[in-house]
C-alpha positions as CSV (number, residue, x, y, z in Angstrom):
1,X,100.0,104.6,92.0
2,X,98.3,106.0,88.8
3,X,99.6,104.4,85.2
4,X,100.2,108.2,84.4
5,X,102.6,108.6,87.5
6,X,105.7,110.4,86.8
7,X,108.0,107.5,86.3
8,X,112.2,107.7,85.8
9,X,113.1,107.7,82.6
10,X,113.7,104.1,81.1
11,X,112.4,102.3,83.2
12,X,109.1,101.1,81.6
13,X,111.5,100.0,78.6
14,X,114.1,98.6,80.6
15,X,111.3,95.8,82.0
16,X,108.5,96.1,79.3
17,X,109.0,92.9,77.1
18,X,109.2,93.7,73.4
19,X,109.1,91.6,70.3
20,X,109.2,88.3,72.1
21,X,112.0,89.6,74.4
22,X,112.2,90.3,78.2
23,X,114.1,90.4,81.0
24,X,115.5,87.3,82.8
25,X,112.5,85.8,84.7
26,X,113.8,82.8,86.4
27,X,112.2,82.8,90.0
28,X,109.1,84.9,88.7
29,X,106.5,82.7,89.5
30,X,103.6,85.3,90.0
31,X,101.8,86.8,87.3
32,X,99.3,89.7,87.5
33,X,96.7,89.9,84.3
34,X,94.3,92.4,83.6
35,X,92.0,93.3,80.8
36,X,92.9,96.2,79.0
37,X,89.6,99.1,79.6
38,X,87.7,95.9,79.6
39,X,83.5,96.6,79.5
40,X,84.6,99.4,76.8
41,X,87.0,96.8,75.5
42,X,84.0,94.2,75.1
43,X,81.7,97.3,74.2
44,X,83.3,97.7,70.9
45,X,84.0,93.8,70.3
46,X,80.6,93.8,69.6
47,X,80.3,97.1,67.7
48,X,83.6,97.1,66.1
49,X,83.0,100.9,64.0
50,X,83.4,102.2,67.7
51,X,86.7,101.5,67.8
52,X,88.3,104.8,66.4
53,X,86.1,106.9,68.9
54,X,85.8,107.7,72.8
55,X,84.1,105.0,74.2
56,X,82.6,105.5,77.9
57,X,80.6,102.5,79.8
58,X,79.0,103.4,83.0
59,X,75.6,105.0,84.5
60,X,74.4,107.3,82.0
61,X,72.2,108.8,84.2
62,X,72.4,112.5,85.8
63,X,74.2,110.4,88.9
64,X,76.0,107.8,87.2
65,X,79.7,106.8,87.7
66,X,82.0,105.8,85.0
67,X,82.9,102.2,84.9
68,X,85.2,102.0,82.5
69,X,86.6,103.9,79.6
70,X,88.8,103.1,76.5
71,X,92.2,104.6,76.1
72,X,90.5,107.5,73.6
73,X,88.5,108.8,75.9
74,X,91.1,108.7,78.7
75,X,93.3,111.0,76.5
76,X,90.6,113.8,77.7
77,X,91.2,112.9,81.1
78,X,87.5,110.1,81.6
79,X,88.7,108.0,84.7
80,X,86.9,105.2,86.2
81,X,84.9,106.4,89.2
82,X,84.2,109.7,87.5
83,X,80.7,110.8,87.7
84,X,79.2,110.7,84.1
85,X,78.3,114.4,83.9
86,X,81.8,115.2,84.7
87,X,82.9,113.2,81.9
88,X,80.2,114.1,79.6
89,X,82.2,117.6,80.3
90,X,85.5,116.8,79.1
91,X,84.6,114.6,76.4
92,X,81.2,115.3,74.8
93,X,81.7,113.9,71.6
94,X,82.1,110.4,73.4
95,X,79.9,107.4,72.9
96,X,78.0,106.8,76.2
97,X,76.9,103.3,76.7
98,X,74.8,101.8,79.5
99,X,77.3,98.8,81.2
100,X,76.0,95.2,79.6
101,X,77.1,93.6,83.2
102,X,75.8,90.0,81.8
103,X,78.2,90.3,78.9
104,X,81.0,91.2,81.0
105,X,80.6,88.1,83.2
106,X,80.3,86.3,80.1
107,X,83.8,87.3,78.5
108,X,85.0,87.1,82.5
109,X,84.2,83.2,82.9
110,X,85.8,82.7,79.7
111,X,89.2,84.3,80.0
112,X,89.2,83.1,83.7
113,X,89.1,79.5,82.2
114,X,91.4,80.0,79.9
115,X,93.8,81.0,83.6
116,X,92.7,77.9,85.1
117,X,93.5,75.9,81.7
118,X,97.1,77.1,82.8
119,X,97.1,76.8,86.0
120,X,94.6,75.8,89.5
121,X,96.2,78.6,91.7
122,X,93.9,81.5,89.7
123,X,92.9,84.6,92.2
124,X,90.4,86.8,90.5
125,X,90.4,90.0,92.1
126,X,87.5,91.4,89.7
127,X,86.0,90.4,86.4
128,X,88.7,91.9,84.6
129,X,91.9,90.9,86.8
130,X,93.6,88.1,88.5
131,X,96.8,86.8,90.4
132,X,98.3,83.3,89.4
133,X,101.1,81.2,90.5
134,X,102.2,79.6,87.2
135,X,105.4,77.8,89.2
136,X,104.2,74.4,89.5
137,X,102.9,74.8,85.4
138,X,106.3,75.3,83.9
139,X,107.4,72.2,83.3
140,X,104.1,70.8,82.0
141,X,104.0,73.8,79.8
142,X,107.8,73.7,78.6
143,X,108.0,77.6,79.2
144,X,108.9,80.3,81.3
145,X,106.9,82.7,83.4
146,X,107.5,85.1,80.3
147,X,106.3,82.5,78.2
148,X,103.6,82.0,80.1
149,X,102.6,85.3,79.7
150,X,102.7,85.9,75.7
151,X,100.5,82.5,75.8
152,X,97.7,83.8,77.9
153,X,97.6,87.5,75.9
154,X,97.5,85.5,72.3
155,X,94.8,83.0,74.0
156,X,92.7,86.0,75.1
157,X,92.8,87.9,72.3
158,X,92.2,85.0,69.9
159,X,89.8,83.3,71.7
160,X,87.5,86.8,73.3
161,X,89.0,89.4,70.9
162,X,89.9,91.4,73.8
163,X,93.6,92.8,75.3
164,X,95.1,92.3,78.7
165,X,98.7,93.1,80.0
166,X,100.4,90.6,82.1
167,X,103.2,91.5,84.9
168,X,105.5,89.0,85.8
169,X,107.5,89.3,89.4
170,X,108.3,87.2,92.4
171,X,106.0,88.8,94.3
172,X,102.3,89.5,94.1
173,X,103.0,93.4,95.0
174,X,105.6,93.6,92.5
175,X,103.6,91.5,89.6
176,X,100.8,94.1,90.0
177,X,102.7,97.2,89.3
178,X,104.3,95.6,86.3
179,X,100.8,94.9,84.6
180,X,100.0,98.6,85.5
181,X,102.5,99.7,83.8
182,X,102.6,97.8,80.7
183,X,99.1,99.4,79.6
184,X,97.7,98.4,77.3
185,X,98.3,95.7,75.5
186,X,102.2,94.4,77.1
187,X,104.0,92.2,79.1
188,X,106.7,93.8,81.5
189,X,108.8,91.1,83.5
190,X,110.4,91.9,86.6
191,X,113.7,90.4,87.5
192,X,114.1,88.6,91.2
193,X,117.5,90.2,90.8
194,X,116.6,93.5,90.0
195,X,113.6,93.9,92.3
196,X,114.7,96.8,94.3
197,X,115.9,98.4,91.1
198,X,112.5,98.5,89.4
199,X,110.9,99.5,93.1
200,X,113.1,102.1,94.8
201,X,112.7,105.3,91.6
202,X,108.7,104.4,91.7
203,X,106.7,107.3,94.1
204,X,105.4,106.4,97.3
205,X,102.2,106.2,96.0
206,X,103.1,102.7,94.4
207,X,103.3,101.4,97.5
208,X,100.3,98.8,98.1
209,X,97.8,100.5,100.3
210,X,99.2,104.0,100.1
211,X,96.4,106.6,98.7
212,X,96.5,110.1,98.0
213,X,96.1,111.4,101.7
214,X,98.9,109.1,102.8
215,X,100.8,109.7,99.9
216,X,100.6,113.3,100.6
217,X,101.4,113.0,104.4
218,X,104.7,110.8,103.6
219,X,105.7,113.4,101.1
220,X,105.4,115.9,103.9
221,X,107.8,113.9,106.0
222,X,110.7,114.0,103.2
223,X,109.8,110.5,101.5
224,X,108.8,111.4,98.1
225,X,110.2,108.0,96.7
226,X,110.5,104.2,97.6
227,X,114.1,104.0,98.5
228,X,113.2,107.3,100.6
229,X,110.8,104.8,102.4
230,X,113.6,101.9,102.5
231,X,116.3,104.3,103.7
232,X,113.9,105.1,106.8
233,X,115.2,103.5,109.6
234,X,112.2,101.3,111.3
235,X,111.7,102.7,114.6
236,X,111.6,106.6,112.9
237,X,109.2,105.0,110.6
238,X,106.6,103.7,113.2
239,X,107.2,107.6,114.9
240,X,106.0,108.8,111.8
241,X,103.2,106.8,110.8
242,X,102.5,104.4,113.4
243,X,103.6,101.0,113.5
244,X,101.4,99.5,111.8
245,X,101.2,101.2,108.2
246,X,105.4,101.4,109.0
247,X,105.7,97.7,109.4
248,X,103.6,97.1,105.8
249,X,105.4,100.0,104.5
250,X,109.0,99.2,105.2
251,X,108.2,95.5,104.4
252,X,107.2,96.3,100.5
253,X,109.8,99.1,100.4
254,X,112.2,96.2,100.7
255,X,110.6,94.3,98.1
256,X,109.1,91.6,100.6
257,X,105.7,90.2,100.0
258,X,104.7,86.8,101.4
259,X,101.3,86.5,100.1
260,X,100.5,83.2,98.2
261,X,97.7,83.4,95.6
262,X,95.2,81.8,97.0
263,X,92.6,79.9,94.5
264,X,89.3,79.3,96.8
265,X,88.3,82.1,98.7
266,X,85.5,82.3,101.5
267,X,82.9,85.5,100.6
268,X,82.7,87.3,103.8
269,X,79.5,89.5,102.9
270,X,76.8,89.8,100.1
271,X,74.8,92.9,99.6
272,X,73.4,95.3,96.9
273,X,73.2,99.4,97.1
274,X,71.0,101.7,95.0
275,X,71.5,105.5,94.3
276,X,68.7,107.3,93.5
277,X,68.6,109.9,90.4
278,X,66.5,112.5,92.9
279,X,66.6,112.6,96.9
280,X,64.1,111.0,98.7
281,X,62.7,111.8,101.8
282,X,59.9,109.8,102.0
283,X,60.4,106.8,104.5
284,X,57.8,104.2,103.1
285,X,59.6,104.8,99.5
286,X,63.0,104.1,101.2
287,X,61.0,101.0,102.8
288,X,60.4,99.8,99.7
289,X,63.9,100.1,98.1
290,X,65.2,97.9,100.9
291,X,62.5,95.4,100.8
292,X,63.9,95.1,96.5
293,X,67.4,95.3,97.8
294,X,66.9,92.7,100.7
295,X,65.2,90.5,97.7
296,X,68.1,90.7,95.4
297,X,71.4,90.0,98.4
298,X,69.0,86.9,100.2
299,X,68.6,85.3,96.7
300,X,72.5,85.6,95.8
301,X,72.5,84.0,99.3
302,X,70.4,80.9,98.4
303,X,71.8,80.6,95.3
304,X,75.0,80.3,96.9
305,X,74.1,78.2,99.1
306,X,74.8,80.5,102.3
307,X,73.4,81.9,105.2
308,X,74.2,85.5,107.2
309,X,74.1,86.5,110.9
310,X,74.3,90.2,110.4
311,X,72.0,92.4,108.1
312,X,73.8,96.0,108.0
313,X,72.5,99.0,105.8
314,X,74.0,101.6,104.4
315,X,72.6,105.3,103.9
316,X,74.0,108.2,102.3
317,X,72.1,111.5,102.6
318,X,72.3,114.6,100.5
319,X,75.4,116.3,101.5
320,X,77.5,112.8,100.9
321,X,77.4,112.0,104.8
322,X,77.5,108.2,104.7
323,X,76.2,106.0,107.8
324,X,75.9,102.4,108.2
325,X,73.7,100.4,111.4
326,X,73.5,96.9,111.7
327,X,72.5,94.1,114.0
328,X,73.4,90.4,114.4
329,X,70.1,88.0,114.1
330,X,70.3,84.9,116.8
331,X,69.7,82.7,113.9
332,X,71.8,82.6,110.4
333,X,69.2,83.4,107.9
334,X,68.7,83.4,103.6
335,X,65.1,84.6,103.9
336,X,64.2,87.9,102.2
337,X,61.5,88.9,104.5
338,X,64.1,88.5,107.8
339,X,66.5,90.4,106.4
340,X,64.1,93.2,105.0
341,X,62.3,93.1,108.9
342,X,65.9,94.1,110.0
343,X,66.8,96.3,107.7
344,X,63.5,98.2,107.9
345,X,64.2,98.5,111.3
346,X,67.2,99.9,111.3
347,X,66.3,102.3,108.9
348,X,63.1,103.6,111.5
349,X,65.3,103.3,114.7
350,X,68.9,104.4,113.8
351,X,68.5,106.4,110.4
352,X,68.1,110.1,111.5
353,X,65.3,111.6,108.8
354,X,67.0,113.4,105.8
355,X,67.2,113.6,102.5
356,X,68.7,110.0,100.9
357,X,71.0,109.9,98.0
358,X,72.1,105.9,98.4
359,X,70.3,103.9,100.2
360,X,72.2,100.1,100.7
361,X,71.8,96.1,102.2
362,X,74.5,93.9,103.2
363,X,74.5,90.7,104.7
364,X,77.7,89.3,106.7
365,X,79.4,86.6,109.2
366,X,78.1,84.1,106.1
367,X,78.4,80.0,106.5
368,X,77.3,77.2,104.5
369,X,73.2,76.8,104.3
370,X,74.0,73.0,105.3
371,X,75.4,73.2,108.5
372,X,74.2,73.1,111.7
373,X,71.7,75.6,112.8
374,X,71.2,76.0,116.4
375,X,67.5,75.9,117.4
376,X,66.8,79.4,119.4
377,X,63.5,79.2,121.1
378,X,60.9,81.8,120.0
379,X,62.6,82.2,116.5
380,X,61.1,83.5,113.5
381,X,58.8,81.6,111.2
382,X,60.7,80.0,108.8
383,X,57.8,78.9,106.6
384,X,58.7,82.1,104.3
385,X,62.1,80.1,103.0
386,X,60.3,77.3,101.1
387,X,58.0,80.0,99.3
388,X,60.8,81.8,98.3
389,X,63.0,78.9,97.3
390,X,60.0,78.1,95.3
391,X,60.0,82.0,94.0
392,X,63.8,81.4,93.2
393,X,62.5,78.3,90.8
394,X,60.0,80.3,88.8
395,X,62.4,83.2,88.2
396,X,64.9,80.7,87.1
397,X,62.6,79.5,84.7
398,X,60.5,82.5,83.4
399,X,62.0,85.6,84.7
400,X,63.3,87.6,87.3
401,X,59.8,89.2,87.3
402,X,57.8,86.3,87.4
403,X,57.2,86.6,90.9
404,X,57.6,89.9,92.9
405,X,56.6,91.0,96.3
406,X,53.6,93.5,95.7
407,X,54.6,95.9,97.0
408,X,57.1,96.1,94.5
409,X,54.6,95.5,91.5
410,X,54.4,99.8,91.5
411,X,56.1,102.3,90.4
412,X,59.8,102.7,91.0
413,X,62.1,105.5,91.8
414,X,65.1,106.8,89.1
415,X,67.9,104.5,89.8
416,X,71.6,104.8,88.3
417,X,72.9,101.6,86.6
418,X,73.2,98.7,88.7
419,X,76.4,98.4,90.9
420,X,79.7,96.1,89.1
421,X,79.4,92.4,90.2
422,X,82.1,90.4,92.1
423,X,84.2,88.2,90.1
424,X,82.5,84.3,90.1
């Protein structure tokens, strides 16, 4: 659901907390926090006289995508995910920035410590949000969810000089809308009680998982609201829309969500994507690009001390037609050059010839680098890990150019700003 959904009246002011007041939130153990427009928010921490003017972070190139955008510039209708030029339309007098993506993981790690300070069960979604489950923290704190809430806004604020609005629910689902619509800057508590009061007026788009083309088909069938959704009977519900999507449907409708946050989670792929400012056609430049983005996904993988089975890439031509190939290796690998050799075959053997416009590697099925690794007979040399393990060492040191494949020592294609990292 969009913040700027139309929403009955009174109901963001019958939940929002205001002047140190909210509803009762006994049973709300789940919070939702997240940053208020947070690279722009952090943009203009450090440049404080942009504060009064439209501030958009994102590529700033004639392909880049907005990343983020203060609450100015929003007001002439810049959305994340817009392409820059679009936005460069309807707000020309904004300040463009390039995204500072070290800076944001900077302010990240800091306000995700001041989460864990409160409580272990933190589940960062991104750099900018997170789920936590302060029930067992209470006690130790001597507050309520609510109160739990107030502290970490004043802790952020005076501590990173940034804003973030927190939603308190029973629920996960119901913790997320809350913080979404408390923008910026609030607190809005939802009541165990009143649950299915603060759900059933909200549009079936607030419903987790529902986008616009679902949205859009439920609204065909007659459900234009939650309770429309509750009020379904289940069996007409899985005629509708299959019973899957039903089942998860009816379930949240109804105000039920089971998930726990969970505080340790298992990466399931690593990779790294580039969009070029021009198509390219040319294959041995296309070669290249996935020889730098095999370097950059095998290095996260040795620095996290992993290993992947499948090497997949990604292309997306001219005409926005996105394909991905991929192929599981015998042997679980870190090593740039086995995961280039893959990926550079795929890209010769399953990659019709066209012009590119994004051109991506991902690595998946990851495990530990420590375990056991089955020995396969006839398996590739793995003398290349210990020279790039030692590579790994001298860029740590001096540089992430200090040492460089040569064929990468050339010249480069027009790339758009590096793609937002995962939350640490």
């Amino acid at each position: 659901m969009g913040r700027s959904a139309n929403l009955p009246r009174g109901l963001r002011d019958r939940f929002r907390a205001c002047d140190g007041v909210w509803p009762d939130d006994t049973g709300c153990r789940m919070l939702h926090v997240d940053m208020d427009a947070f690279y722009a928010s952090v943009e203009i921490r450090e440049r404080p006289e942009l504060a009064s003017v439209p501030v958009v972070v994102g590529g700033v190139g004639g392909r880049g995508v907005v990343c983020s955008a203060n609450y100015l510039a929003r007001e002439y209708g810049v959305r994340s995910a817009m392409p820059t030029a679009h936005a460069r339309r309807l707000a020309p007098h904004a300040v463009y920035l390039p995204p500072q993506f070290d800076l944001y993981q900077e302010v990240s790690r800091g306000v995700m410590a001041i989460f864990r300070d409160i409580t272990p069960l933190v589940e960062p979604l991104s750099l900018d949000e997170a789920f936590l489950d302060v029930g067992g923290a209470l006690r130790r704190l001597g507050l309520t969810p609510g109160g739990v809430g107030e502290l970490i806004r004043s802790r952020v604020f005076a501590e990173h000089s940034v804003t973030c609005s927190v939603g308190v629910a029973q629920t996960k689902f119901l913790a997320k809308l809350a913080s979404g619509m408390c923008k910026p800057d609030g607190m809005m508590v939802v009541p165990s009680d009143a649950a299915l009061d603060f759900l059933h007026p909200l549009p079936v788009s607030a419903l987790w998982g529902v986008g616009a083309k679902t949205a859009a088909r439920l609204e065909e069938l007659g459900l234009e609201t939650v309770a429309d959704v509750a009020a379904t009977p289940l069996p007409r519900l899985r005629r509708m829309v299959g019973v899957a999507l039903a089942e998860h449907l009816f379930a949240l409708a109804a105000g039920v969500d089971e998930r726990a946050v969970v505080s340790v989670t298992r990466e399931k792929s690593i990779g790294a994507e580039e969009t070029f400012e021009v198509d390219h056609y040319d294959r041995e430049l296309l070669r290249r690009e996935l020889l730098r983005l095999s370097e950059r996904s095998a290095g996260s993988l040795r620095a996290k001390g992993l290993r992947g089975r499948t090497v997949s890439i990604k292309v997306r031509f001219s005409d926005f037609t996105t394909i991905t190939r991929s192929r599981t290796l015998p042997v679980a690998t870190d090593v740039t050059q086995e995961v280039y050799r893959t990926a550079a075959e795929l890209l010769d053997t399953q990659v019709p010839p066209g012009a590119v416009r994004l051109i991506g590697v991902r690595i998946e099925g990851l495990d530990n680098a420590d375990s056991a690794q089955q020995l396969i007979f006839d398996a590739p040399e793995r003398g290349w890990r210990e020279a790039e393990q030692a590579a790994d060492q001298a860029r740590s040191r001096f540089g992430s150019l200090a040492v460089r494949p040569a064929s990468l020592l050339g010249n480069s294609p027009d790339r758009t700003a590096e793609f937002e990292p995962k939350p640490e």
